[in-house]
N, C-alpha and C positions, 0 to 999 in steps of 0.2 A: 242439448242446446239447439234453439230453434235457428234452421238455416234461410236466410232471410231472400237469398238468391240464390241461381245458380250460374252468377256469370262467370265465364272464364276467359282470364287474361286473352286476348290476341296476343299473335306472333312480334307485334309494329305497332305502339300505342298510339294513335294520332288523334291531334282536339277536334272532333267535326258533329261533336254537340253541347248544347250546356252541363255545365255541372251537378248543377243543384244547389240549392240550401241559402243560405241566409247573403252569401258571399260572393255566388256565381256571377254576376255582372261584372263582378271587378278580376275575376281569377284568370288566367290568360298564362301560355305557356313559354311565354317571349317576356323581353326586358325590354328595356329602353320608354322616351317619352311616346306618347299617342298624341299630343298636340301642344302646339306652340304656347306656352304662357308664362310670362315672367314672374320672379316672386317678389311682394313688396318689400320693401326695406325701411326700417321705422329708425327712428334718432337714438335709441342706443344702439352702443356699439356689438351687444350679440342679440342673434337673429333666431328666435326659434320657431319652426315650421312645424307644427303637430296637432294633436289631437289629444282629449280626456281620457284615454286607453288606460291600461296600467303602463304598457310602455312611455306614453305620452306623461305618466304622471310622476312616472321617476325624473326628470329631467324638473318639470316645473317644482318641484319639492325640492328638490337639491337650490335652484337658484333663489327660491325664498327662504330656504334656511342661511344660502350665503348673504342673502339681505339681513336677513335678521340678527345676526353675526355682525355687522355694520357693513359689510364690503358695497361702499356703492359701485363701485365697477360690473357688480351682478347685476345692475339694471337691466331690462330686457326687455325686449316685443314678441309676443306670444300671437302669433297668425293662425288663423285655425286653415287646419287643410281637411277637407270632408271624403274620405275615402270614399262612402258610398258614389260620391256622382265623381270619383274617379281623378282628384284633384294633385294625388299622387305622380299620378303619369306626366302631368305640364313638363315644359322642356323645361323650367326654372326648377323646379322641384329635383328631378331627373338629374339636372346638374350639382344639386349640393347633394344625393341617395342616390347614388345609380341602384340601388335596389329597393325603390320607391315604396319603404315604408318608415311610416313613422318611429320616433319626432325625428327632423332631420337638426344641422343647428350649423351658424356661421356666425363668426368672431371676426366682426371690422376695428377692431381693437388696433392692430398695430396696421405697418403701411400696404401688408397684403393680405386679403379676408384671407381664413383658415375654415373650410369646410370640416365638419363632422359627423360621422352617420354610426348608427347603433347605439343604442340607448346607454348599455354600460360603456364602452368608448366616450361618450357625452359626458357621464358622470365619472371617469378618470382623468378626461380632459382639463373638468372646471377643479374637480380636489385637487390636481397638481397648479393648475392657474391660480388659485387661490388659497392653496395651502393650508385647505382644510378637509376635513372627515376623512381622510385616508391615513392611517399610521407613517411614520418615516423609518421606523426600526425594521428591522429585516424580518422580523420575525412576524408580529402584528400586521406590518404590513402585507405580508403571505398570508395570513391568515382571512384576512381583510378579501385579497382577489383571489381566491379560494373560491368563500363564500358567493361574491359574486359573479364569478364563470360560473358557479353550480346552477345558479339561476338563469343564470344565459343560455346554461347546458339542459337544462333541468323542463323549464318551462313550455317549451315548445311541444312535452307528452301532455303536462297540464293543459293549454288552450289548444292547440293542433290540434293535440287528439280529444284527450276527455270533454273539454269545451265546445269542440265542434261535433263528435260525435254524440254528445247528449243534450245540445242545445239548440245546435244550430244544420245539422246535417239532412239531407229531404227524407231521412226514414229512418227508424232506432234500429241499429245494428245488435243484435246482443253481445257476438262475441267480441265487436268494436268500445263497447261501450264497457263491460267487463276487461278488458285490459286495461284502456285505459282509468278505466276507477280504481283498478287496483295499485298503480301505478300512479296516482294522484296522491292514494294513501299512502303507497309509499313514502312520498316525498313527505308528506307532513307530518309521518313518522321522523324521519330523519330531521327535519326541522328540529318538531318537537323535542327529542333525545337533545338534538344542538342547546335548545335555548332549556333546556333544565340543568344545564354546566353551565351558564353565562347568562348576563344582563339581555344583552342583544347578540345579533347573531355572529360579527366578530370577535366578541370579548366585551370590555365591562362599559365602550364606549358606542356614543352613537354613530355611524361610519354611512359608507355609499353603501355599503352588503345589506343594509337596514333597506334606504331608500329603493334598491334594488327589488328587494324580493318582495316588502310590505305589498306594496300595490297588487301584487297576485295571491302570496297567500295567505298576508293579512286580509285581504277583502276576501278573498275563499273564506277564512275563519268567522269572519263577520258578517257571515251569507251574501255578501253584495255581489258575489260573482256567477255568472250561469244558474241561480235558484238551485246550487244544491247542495244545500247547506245540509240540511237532511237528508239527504240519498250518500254524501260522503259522511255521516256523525262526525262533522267538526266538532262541536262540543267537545269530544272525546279528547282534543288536544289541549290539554290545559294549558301549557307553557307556550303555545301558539298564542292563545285567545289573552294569556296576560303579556304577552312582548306587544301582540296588536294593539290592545286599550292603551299602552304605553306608547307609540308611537300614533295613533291617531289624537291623543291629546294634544301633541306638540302644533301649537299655535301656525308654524312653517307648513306644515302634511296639513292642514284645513284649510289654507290658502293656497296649497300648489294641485291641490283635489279640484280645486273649481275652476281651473283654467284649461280654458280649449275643452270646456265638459257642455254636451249640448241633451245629455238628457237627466232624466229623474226634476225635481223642484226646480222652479225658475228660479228660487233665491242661492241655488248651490251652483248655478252653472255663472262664468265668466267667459262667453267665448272667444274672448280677445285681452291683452293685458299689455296695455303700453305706458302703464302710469301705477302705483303702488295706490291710489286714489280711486282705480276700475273697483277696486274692493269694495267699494264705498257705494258708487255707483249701478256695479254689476250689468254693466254695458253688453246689448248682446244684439250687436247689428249685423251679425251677419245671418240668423236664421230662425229669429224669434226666438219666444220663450218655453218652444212644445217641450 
């Protein structure tokens, strides 16, 4: 195996140069806001702060399938927040995520808004508010946030590592890039095996475990994530690529894919959503149609 450096750790790690790669302007070894800015607040009652991400597209899928279910209490405002120029860090932001990443989300619903952060947190929030996609039996229902920790648990080798070291990092590591694909495959091994005993990934129903994981390794499975579709043989996972095609039909997952989405086709991106009629529209004033 080729050794790509020969750095060796210091005694005292301290930040006193960039990082590199696709994300360094925004990476910083501190918390908290970087500058003053409030967040808008639209005429429904929940507030969602995010972006097109997979994280960002678990949350807007969930709220359009509670639409689609009739619940209009799901109504929603969909704000885009632009990581790259740092839009995370505002003191408004900052206060509903003290760990300024996307989506964030608040419910002016009852007499005192209710902040939420973390994308599964969001999607347990709105199933128990709304009393849907999450089982109520003991059992289903464990099964159910199982699945979904795994994903919470799971994902951060997927994009942290595999994503960033083969997409986006200032140099190909081999031996960074060989663990983590190995460990990529893992995962969609284990999927896999999951969804050849079952419809979807907690059993025979559609659930948040779906909503969850879809956006990373449904889109891995149907090359849309990191171009490497070929370098991991997705193909090779069948029972993957038929739960994916089954879940990106659902009418809900193609309207909650285009919000707060600012790239690929101008007719898939919706970078704001304050009306069930933006669909119609495809309103995109905050950043053009690149």
């Amino acid at each position: 195996m080729a050794n790509s450096s020969e750095y060796v750790p210091p005694k005292v790690w301290t930040w006193n140069k960039p990082s590199g790669g696709r994300f360094a302007n925004i990476n910083r070894p501190v918390a908290g806001p970087t500058h003053d800015k409030e967040l808008p607040v639209g005429r429904h009652p929940l507030q969602l702060y995010s972006l097109g991400t997979p994280n960002g597209v678990k949350v807007t899928v969930m709220l359009e399938e509670l639409l689609a279910l009739g619940h209009s209490g799901a109504e929603y405002d969909a704000w885009l927040i632009n990581i790259g120029e740092g839009e995370q860090f505002g003191s408004g932001f900052v206060a509903v995520n003290p760990n300024s990443k996307i989506p964030a989300f608040v419910d002016r619903s009852g007499p005192t808004p209710i902040r939420v952060f973390e994308s599964g947190a969001i999607l347990v929030y709105l199933a128990e508010k709304f009393h849907e996609f999450l089982p109520t039996e003991p059992g289903p229902r464990a099964e159910c946030l199982s699945w979904l920790f795994w994903q919470m648990g799971s994902t951060p080798y997927l994009g942290g590592g595999f994503g960033h070291f083969y997409a986006y990092a200032p140099e190909k590591i081999e031996y960074a890039i060989d663990r983590y694909a190995m460990e990529a495959k893992r995962q969609l091994d284990v999927l896999d095996r999951r969804l050849a005993e079952s419809e979807y990934v907690a059993g025979s129903a559609y659930t948040i475990a779906d909503m969850a994981i879809f956006p990373w390794y449904g889109w891995l499975a149907k090359g849309s994530l990191y171009g490497a579709a070929e370098f991991l043989s997705v193909e090779d996972y069948k029972q993957v690529q038929r739960w994916a095609d089954m879940v990106l039909a659902r009418p809900a997952v193609k309207r909650g894919r285009m919000v707060n989405r600012t790239y690929g086709e101008p007719s898939s991106q919706l970078h704001e959503r304050h009306d069930a009629r933006d669909f119609d529209t495809k309103t995109q004033d905050r950043i053009g149609s690149s």
